[in-house]
C-alpha positions in Angstrom: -34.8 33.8 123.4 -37.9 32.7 125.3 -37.5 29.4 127.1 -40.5 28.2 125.4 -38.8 28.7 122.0 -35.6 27.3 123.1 -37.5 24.1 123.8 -39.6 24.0 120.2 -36.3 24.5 118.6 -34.4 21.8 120.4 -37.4 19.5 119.8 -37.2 20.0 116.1 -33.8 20.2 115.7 -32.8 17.2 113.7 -36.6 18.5 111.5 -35.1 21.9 111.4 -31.0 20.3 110.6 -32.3 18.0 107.6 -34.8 21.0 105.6 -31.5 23.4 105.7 -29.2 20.6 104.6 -31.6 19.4 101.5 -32.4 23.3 100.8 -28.7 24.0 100.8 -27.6 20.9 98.5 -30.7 20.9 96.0 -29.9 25.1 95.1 -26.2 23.9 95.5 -24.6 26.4 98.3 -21.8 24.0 98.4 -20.5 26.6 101.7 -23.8 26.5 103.3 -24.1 22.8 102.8 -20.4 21.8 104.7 -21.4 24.9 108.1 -24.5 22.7 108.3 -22.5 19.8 108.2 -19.7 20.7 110.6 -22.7 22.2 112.7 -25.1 18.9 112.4 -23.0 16.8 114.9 -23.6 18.6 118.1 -26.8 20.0 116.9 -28.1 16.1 116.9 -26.9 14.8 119.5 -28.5 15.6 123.1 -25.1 16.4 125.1 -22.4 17.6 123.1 -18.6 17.0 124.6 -16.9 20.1 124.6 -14.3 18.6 121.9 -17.2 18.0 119.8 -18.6 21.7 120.2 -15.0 22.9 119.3 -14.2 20.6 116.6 -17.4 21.6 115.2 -16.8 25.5 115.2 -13.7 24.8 114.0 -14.7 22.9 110.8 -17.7 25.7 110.4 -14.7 28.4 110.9 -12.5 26.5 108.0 -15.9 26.0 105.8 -16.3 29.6 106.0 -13.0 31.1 105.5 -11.7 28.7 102.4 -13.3 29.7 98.9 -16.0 27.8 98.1 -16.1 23.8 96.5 -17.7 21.8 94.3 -19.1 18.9 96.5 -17.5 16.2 94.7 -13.8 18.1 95.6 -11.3 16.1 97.8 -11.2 19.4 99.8 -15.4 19.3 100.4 -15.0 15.5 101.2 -12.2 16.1 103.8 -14.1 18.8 105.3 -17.3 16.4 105.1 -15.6 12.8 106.6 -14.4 15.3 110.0 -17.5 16.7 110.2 -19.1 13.2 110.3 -16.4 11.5 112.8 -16.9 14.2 114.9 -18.8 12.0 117.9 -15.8 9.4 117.5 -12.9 11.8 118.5 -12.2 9.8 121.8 -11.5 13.0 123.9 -8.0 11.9 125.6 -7.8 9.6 123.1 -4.6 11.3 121.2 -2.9 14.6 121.8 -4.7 16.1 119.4 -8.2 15.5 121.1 -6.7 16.5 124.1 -5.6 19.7 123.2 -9.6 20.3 121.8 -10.7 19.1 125.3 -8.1 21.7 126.7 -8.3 24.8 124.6 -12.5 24.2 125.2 -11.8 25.1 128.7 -10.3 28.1 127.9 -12.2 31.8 128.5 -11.1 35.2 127.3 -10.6 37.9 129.9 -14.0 39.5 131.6 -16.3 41.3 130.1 -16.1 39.1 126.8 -15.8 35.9 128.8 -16.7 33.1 125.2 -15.4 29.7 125.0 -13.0 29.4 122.6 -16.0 27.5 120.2 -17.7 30.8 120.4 -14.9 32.3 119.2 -14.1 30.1 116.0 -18.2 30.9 115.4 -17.3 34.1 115.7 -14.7 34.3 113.1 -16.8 32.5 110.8 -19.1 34.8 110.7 -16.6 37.8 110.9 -15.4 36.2 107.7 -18.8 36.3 105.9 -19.3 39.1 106.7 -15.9 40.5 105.1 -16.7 38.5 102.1 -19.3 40.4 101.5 -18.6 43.8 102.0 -15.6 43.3 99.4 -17.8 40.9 97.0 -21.6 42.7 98.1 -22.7 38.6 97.3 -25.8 38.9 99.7 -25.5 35.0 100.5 -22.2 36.0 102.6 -24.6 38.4 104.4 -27.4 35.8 105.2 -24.6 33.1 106.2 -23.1 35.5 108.8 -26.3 36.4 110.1 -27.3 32.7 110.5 -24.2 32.3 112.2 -24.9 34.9 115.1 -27.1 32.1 116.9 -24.7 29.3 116.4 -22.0 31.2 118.2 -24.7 32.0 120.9 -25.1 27.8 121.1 -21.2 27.4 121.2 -21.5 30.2 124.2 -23.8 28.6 126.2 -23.1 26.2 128.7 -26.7 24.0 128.8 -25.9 21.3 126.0 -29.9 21.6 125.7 -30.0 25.5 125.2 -27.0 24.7 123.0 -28.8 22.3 120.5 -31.8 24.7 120.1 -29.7 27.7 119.7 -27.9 25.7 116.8 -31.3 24.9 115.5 -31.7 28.3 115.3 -29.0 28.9 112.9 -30.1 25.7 110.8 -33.5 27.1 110.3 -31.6 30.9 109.7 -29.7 29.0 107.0 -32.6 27.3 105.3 -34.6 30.7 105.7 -31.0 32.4 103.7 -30.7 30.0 100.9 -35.0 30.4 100.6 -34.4 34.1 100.1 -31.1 33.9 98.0 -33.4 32.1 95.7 -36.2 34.2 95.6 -33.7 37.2 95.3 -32.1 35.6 92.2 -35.4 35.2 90.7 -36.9 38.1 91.5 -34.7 40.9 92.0 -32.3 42.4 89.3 -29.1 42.3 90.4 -27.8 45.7 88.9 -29.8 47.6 90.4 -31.7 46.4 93.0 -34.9 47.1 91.9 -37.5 43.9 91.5 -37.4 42.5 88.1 -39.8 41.8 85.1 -41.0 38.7 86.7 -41.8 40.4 89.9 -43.4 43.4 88.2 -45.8 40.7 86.0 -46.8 39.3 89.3 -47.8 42.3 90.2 -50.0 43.5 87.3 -51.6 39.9 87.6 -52.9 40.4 91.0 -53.5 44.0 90.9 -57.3 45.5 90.9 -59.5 48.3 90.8 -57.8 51.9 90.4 -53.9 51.6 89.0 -51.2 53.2 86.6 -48.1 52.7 85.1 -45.3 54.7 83.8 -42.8 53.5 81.3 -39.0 55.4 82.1 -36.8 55.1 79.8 -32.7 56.5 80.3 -32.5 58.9 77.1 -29.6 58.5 74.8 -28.3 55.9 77.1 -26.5 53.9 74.0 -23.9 56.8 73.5 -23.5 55.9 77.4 -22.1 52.6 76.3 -20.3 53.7 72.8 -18.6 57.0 74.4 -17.4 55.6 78.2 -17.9 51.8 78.1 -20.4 49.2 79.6 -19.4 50.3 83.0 -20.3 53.8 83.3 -23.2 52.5 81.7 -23.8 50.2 84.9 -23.4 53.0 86.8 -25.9 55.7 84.8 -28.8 52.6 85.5 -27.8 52.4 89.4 -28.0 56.1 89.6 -31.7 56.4 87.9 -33.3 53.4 90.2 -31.8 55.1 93.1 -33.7 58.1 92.1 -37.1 56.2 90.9 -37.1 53.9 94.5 -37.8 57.4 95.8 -40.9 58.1 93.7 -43.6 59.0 96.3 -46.5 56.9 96.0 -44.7 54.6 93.1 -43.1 51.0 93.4 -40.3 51.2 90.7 -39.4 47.6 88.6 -36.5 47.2 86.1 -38.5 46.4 83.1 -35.2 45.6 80.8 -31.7 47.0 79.1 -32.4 50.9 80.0 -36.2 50.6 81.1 -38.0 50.6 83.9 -41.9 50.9 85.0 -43.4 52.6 88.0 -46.6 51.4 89.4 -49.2 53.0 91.2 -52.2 52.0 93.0 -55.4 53.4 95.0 -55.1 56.9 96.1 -51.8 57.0 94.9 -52.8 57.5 91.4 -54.4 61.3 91.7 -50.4 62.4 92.6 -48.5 60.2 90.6 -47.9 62.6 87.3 -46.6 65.1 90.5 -44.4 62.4 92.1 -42.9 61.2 88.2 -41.8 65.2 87.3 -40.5 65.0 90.6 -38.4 62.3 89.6 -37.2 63.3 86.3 -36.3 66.5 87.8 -34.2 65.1 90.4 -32.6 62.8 87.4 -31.8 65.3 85.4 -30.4 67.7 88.8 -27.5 64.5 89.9 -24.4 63.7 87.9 -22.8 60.5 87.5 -18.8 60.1 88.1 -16.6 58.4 85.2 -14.2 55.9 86.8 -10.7 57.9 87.1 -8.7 57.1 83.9 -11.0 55.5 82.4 -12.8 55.6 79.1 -12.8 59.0 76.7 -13.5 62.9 78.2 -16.5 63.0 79.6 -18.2 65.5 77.0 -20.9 67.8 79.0 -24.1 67.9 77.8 -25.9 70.3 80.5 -24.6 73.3 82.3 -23.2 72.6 85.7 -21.4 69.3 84.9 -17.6 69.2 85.3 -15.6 67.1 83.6 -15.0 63.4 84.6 -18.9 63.0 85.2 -21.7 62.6 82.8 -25.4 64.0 82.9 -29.0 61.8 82.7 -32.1 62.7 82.0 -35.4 60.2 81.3 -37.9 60.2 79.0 -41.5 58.8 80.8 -44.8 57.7 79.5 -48.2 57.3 81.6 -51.1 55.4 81.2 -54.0 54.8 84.0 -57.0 52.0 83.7 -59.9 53.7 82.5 -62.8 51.9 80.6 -61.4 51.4 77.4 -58.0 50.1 79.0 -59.3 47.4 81.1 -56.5 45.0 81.5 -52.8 45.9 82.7 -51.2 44.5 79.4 -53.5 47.5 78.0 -52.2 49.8 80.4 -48.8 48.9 80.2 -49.1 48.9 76.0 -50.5 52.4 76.3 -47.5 54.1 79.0 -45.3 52.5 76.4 -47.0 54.6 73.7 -46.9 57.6 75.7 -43.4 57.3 76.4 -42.5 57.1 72.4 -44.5 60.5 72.3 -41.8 61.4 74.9 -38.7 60.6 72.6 -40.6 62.3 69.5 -40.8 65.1 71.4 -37.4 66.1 72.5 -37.1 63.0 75.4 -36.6 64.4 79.1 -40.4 64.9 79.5 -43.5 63.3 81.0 -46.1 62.3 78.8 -49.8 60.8 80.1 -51.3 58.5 77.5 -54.6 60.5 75.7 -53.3 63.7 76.9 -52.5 66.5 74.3 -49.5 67.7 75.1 -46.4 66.6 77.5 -47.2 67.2 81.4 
């Protein structure tokens, strides 16, 4: 990091500190709302004591690693009165204190030579990190990425480099809970695709030359009824990891078993190609049943084995011409060309005006 950046952030770090602290409470990330805590006393203060830095880490380690609690807990309120008597830990004041001031001194062995306050960071964000992996809760992921620069604060040894480093990982924090929120809102957590919302957006904005496809998962009720809510999960997963791949197409989960593809510009003259594409390669992959679980799988296409189920998708097509000005009119037409689809055996492409499936 630039020295000129180190010195913007260490000038703005109480700024930086108090936006990621009242971002953190007012979406309540009770965890993200005690690291900034156990992180706020050293990042304010010009020259941190090395007790400090460790007592901090340590506290940002424990925040980290313990499951998360409601603010009003006894456990959130312990965390919360050490965090804040943090600059009054007289550092030979008790044994304790000295053992912080003592175990701050210490360095592991060359070529990994941290102080042991980089370490505790370290483990922190270790522990994010393995919290999501087995939990996939993307906050984990943005905390132990905003965590990197705090253990680069704890490593250095220029308490000003220190503070802006730490500001770093307050403004990383702030930026995490930001985009937590605006994943929440606007992504579908299923299947990863952007949601409703984020597809409406879209159409609102969206000029000059552009169509839509409607996709609907065929028969995907009997997914439900014959192997449970679960395999169901799994048939949805498996179709928007084949309709993120439409050439040309941005894919949306439109609701329940539907989704919509949109294309704009140039994109448009190949987008019936790119959707037969698609349904091709839908109907071409297989999805596992969970070992032991729910009824025989019963197979509905050649190739598939038992234990795993086939998908195919029905999809309609509409483009803006002059008599479908507006996207809602688009939109309402691709939905009528995807009925046609269903009347007409489903696992097809239909374009809306066109005479017979594509």
């Amino acid at each position: 990091m630039s020295a000129k950046l180190l010195s913007l952030l260490q000038a703005n770090a109480a700024g930086l500190w108090l936006a990621a602290l009242l971002l953190a409470l007012g979406f309540r990330r009770n965890r993200y709302a005690l690291v900034l805590m156990a992180l706020g006393v050293p990042l304010l203060q010009e020259r941190a004591e090395s007790a400090v830095l460790l007592g901090s880490a340590a506290l940002a380690a424990v925040a980290s690693l313990l499951p998360e609690p409601p603010l009003r807990s006894l456990r959130a309120l312990f965390l919360l009165t050490l965090a804040l008597s943090l600059p009054w830990w007289p550092e030979r004041a008790s044994a304790f204190t000295g053992w912080l001031a003592q175990a701050a001194q210490w360095r592991s062995p060359e070529p990994l030579a941290l102080p042991a306050a980089a370490w505790l960071s370290l483990v922190a964000a270790a522990s994010a990190l393995l919290r999501w992996l087995r939990q996939g809760w993307p906050l984990d992921l943005y905390l132990a990425l905003a965590l990197i620069p705090a253990t680069c604060g704890f490593a250095v040894a220029t308490p000003g480099d220190a503070v802006a480093w730490l500001a770093a990982a307050a403004a990383a924090i702030g930026i995490g809970v930001l985009y937590g929120a605006y994943s929440m809102a606007f992504i579908d957590a299923l299947t990863g695709l952007p949601n409703r919302r984020a597809l409406d957006e879209r159409l609102a904005r969206s000029h000059g030359r552009i169509a839509v496809a409607m996709v609907d998962v065929d028969h995907f009720k009997r997914f439900n009824d014959r192997h449970g809510h679960e395999t169901g999960d799994r048939v949805l997963r498996a179709v928007a990891r084949q309709l993120r791949r439409c050439a040309g197409g941005d894919a949306y989960r439109y609701g329940g078993e539907e989704f919509a593809i949109v294309f704009e510009g140039r994109a448009v003259e190949r987008a019936s190609e790119s959707l037969e594409r698609v349904r091709e390669q839908v109907e071409a992959q297989r999805v596992r049943l969970k070992a032991g679980g729910g009824r025989r799988a019963q197979a509905v296409r050649r190739g598939q084995a038992e234990g795993e189920v086939g998908v195919t998708v029905s999809i309609g097509m509409a483009e803006r011409d002059p008599e479908r000005r507006t996207s809602a009119a688009v939109v309402d037409a691709a939905d009528k060309a995807l009925y046609r689809s269903k009347q007409r055996g489903r696992n097809r492409l239909t374009l809306a005006g066109a005479a017979r499936a594509a």
